[in-house]
C-alpha positions in Angstrom: 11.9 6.7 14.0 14.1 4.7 12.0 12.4 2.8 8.9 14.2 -0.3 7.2 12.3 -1.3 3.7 12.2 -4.1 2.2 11.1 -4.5 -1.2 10.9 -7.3 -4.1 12.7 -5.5 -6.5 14.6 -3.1 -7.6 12.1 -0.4 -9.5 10.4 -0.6 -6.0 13.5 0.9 -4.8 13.8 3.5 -6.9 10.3 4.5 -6.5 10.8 4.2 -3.0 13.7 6.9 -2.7 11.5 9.2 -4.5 8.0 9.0 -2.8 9.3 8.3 1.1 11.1 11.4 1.7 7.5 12.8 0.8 6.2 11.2 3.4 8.6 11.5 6.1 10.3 14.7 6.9 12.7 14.1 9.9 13.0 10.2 10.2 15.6 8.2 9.2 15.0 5.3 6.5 17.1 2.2 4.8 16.0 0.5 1.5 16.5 -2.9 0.7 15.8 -4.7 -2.7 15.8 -8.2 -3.5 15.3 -10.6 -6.7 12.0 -11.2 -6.8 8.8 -12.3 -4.4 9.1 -15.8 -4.4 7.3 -17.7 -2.0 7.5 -18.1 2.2 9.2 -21.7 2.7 7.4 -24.6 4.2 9.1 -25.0 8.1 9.7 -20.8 7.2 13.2 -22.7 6.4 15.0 -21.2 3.5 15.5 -23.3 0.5 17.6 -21.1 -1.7 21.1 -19.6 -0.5 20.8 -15.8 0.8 23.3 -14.6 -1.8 20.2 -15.4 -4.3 18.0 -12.4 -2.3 14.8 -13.9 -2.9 12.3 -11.9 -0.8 9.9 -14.2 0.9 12.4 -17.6 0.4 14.4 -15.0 2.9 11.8 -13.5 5.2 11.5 -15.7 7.9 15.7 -15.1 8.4 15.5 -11.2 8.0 12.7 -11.2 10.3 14.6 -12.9 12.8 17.8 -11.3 12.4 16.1 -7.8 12.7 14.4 -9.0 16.0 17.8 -10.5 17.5 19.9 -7.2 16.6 19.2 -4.3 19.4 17.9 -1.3 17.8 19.6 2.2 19.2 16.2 3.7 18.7 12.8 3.4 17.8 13.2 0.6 14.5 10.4 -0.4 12.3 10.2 -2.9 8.9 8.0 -2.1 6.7 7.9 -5.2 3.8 6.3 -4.3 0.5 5.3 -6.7 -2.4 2.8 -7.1 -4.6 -0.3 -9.3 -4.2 -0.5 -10.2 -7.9 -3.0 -12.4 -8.1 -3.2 -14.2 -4.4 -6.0 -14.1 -2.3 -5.4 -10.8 0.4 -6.2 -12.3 3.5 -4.7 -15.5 3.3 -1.5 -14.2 2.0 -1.3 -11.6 5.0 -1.9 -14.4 6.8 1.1 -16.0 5.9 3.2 -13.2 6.0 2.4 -12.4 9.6 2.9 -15.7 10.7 6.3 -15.2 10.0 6.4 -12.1 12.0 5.0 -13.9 14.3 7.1 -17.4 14.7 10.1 -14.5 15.4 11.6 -14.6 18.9 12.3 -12.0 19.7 9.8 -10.5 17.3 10.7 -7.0 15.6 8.4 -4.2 15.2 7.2 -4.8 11.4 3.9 -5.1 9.6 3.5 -5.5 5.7 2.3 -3.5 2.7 1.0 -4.8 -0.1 0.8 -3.2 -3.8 -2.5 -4.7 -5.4 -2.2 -6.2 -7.4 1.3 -4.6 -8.9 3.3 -2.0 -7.7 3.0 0.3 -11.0 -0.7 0.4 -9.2 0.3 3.0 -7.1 1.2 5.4 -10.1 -1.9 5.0 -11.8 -3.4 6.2 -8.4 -1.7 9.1 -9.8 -3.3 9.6 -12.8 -1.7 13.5 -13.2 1.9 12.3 -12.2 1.1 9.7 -15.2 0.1 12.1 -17.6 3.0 14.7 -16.4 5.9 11.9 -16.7 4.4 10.8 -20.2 2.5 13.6 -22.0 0.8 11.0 -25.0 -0.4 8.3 -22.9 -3.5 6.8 -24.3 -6.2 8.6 -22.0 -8.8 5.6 -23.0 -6.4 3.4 -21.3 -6.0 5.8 -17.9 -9.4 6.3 -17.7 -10.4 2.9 -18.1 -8.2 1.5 -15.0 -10.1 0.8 -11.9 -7.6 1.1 -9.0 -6.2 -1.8 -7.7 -7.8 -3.8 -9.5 -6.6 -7.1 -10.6 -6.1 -6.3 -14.4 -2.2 -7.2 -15.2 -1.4 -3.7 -13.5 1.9 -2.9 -15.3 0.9 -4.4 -18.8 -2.2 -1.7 -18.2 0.4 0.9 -17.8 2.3 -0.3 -20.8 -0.7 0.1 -22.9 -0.5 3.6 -21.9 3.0 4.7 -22.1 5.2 2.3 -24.0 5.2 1.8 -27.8 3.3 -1.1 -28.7 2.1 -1.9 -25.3 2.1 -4.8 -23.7 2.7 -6.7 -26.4 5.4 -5.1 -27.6 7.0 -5.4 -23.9 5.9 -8.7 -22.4 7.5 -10.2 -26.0 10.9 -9.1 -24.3 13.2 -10.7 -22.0 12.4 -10.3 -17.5 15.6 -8.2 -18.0 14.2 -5.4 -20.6 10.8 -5.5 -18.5 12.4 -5.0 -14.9 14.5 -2.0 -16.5 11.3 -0.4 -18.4 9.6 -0.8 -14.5 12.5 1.1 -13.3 12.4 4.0 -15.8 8.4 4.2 -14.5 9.9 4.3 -11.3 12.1 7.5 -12.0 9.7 9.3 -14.5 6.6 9.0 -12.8 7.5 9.0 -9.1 8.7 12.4 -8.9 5.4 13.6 -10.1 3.2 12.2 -7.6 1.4 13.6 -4.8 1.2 11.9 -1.9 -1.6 13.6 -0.6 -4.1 12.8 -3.5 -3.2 9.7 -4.3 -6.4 7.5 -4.9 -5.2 3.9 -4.8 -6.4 2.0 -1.5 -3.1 0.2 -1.3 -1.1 2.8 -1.6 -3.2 5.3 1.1 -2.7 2.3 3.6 0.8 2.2 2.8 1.4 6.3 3.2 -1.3 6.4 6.4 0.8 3.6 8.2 3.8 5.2 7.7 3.0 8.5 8.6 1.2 7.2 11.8 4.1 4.9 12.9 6.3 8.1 12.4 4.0 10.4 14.2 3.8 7.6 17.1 7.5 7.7 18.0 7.2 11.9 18.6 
């Protein structure tokens, strides 16, 4: 099976590179990031220019141009975002009614990180404490998983100096880079296996069984 990802941004990515190759062992796999979630166009018309690489803005073209290119192969899209604070269902919903308004319609489905990605490593609350030796333990323990609790300011409290204050009073630039050093410290740490965030379990189970349905 080949896997194409797509994902919102670019700590995703780098998280991504790390934790599939734990999950898959023979299959092949493409990562794509983009600038942000944005928000599925009314008419699933884009509004912004593709050059921008706004996620959803841009799903309902990727979707399409996946399903009109033959796949050599067993192909599968996997889209991952965050939920942040929408309402589950209804944003599913949406999602697959892009899927499906495709003709011809690609094999895909959607993952979603609730309510933030950095949710998925405080499912891994060793790989936390591994990748940052002082984090506050009052903070980690106090996290109920994906919950909807400003996920990566949680995880600031924890790790960075001064928290989420400190963070949050900087630019979306200094942010998105502090996600991406999570990304690279923490990933490598986790275990797949253990993992005790619900959105992240769907995410490995549907992967693995997608993979294990091509054999």
């Amino acid at each position: 099976m080949h896997f194409e990802f797509l994902v919102e941004d670019v700590s995703g990515v780098k998280a991504l590179k790390i934790i599939v190759p734990k999950l898959l062992k023979e299959d092949t796999y493409n990562f794509h990031h983009y600038k942000g979630i944005g928000r599925i166009p009314k008419g699933l018309r884009p509004k912004s220019d593709a050059n921008r690489r706004i996620l959803l803005d841009q799903l309902p073209r990727l979707l399409q141009g996946f399903g009109r290119v033959p796949s050599y192969g067993n192909r599968f899209i996997i889209v991952i975002c965050d939920l942040d604070k929408k309402d589950k269902k209804s944003f599913l919903a949406e999602l697959n009614g892009v899927l499906n308004a495709c003709n011809p319609k690609p094999d895909a489905c959607f993952c979603l990180a609730i309510e933030e990605f950095e949710a998925w490593y405080l499912g891994d609350l060793p790989a936390v404490r591994k990748a940052y030796p002082r984090a506050k333990n009052i903070v980690l323990s106090n996290y109920v998983n994906d919950s909807i609790c400003d996920t990566w300011e949680v995880l600031a409290d924890a790790v960075y100096k001064g928290g989420r204050n400190a963070l949050s009073s900087k630019s979306w630039h200094i942010i998105g880079t502090q996600k991406s050093v999570w990304a690279e410290t923490i990933s490598p740490h986790m275990n797949v296996e253990t993992n005790v965030s619900p959105s992240f379990q769907y995410f490995r189970d549907k992967v693995q069984s997608i993979a294990a349905a091509a054999v």
